[in-house]
N, C-alpha and C positions, 0 to 999 in steps of 0.2 A: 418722729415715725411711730414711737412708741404710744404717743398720745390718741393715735387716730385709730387705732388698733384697738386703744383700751375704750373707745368711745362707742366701736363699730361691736365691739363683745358684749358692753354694757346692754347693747339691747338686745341680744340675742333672747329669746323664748326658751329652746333648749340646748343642752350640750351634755357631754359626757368626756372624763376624763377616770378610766378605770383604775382604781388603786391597787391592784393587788395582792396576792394573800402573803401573809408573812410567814410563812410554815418554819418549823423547826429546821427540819432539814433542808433548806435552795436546792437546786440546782446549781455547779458551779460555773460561774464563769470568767473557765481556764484558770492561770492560774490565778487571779485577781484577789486582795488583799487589802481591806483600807488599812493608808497608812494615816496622813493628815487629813482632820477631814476643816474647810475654811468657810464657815459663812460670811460673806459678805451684803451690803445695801451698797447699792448704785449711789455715785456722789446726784445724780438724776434722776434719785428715785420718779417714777409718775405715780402721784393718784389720780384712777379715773372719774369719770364724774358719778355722782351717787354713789359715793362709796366713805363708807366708815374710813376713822383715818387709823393707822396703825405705825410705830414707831420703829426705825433701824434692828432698835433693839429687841425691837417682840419677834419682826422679820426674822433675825438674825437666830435666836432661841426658838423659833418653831423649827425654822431650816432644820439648825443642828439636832434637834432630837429627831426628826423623820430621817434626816441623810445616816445619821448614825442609826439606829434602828433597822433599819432596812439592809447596810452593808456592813456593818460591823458583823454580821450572819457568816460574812464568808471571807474560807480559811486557805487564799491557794498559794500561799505560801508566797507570793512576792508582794509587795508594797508598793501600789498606786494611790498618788494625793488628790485628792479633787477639791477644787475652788469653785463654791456655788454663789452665784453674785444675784440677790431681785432687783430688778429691773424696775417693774410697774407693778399696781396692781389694783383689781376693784373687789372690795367686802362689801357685798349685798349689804343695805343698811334695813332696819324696820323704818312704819311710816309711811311706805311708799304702795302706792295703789297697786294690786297684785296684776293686773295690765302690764305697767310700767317696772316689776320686779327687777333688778338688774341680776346679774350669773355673776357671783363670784369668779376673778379670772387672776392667775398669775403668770406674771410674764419674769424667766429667768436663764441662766446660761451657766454650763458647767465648763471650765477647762480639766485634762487630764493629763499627771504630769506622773512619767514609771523614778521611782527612787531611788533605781541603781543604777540609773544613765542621768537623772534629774533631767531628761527630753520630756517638753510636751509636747504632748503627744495629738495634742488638737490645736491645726494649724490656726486657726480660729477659736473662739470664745464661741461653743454648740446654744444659738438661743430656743429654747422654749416656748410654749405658751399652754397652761391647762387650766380646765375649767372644774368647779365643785363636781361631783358626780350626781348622776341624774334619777332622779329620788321624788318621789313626794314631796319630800321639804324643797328641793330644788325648786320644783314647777310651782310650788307658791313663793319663793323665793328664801332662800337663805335667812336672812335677813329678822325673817319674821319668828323665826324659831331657834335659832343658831347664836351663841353670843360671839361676839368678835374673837375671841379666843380658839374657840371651837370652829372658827370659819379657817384661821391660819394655819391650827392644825389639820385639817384637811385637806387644805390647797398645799402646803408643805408635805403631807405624805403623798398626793398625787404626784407632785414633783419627784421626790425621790423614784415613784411606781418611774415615771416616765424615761429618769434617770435611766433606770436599771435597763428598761428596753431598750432602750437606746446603746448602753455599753453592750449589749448581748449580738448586737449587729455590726461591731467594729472586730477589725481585726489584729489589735493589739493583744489581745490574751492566749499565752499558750498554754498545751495540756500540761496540769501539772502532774499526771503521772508518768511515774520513771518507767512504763515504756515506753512514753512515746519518744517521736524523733522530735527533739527539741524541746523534751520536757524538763522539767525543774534539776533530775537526776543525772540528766546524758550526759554530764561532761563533770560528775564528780561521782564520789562512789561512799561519799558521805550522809550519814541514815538523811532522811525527810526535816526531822525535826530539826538537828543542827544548819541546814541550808538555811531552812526559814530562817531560822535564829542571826544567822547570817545577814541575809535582808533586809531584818529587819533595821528603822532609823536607830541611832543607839541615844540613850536613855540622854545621855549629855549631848544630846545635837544641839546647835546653836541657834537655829531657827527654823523658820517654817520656810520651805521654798520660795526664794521673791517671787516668784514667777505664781505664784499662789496669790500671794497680796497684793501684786500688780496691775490683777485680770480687771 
């Protein structure tokens, strides 16, 4: 399934997939905290056609510094894990007639597991799909100006962008200020910091959640 997907994007002309801004201060959401963060590569991975080829391992390393990056930002005092697994995926290559450019595309799926129940929290494994952002260099293709490196990091920080929208539309995150009803504080009368402190995984945990490395 994922192959005919990556074939039917490859020839796409344009697309957009907005990365957005990283500002100091987020917006929070609720009270939301990374705890583990897990890159994963699909034992299936796909390359699509016309596409640079790229290893687990660079996958795996772009992931992690866009996924951390992006939510390591935010402080809401409880600790959710997320497992980012790639899928598929096409790196515009140079060479190829700017007609025929392919759209950088990644194809990937987050699970989200809370760390004080260890529930996850996504009954399924949420898939993806984003494309390079739509640029200049896009519309002649990636490829032609872009080194493979610089294509992963971007298609991984779009991911994360995507990520983020995507958790801001679910309804597992409560407010974590101590008035609300059902906030971090309601049911303890211990300052902010020590709750978190609380929450958090402790330093001698034994592992990362199976349910992280099983996705």
């Amino acid at each position: 399934m994922i192959r005919p997907l990556l074939a039917a994007l490859t020839c796409l002309a344009l697309g957009a997939c907005a990365t957005g801004g990283l500002e100091d201060a987020p917006e929070p959401i609720g009270d939301f905290e990374l705890g583990f963060l897990v890159p994963i590569v699909s034992p299936n991975l796909t390359q699509g056609p016309l596409s640079r080829e790229a290893t687990p391992e660079e996958w795996k390393a772009a992931t992690e510094a866009a996924f951390r990056e992006r939510f390591a930002r935010f402080s809401g005092g409880t600790f959710y894990h997320l497992g980012v697994t790639v899928e598929g995926y096409v790196l515009a290559q140079p060479g190829i007639p700017v007609v025929l450019a392919p759209k950088s595309v990644l194809i990937f799926s987050v699970i989200v597991i809370e760390d004080a129940t260890q529930q996850t929290l996504t009954a399924e494994p949420e898939q993806f799909t984003v494309l390079e952002d739509f640029s200049a260099t896009s519309i002649l293709g990636s490829g032609l100006v872009l080194s493979k490196e610089e294509q992963l990091a971007a298609l991984a920080e779009n991911a994360a962008a995507q990520t983020e929208r995507w958790l801001r539309e679910q309804p597992w995150f409560l407010d974590p200020s101590p008035a609300a009803p059902g906030g971090e504080n309601a049911l303890t009368d211990a300052p902010l910091a020590d709750t978190a402190a609380a929450d958090a995984p402790p330093a001698d945990a034994p592992a990362v959640p199976e349910a992280l490395l099983g996705q």
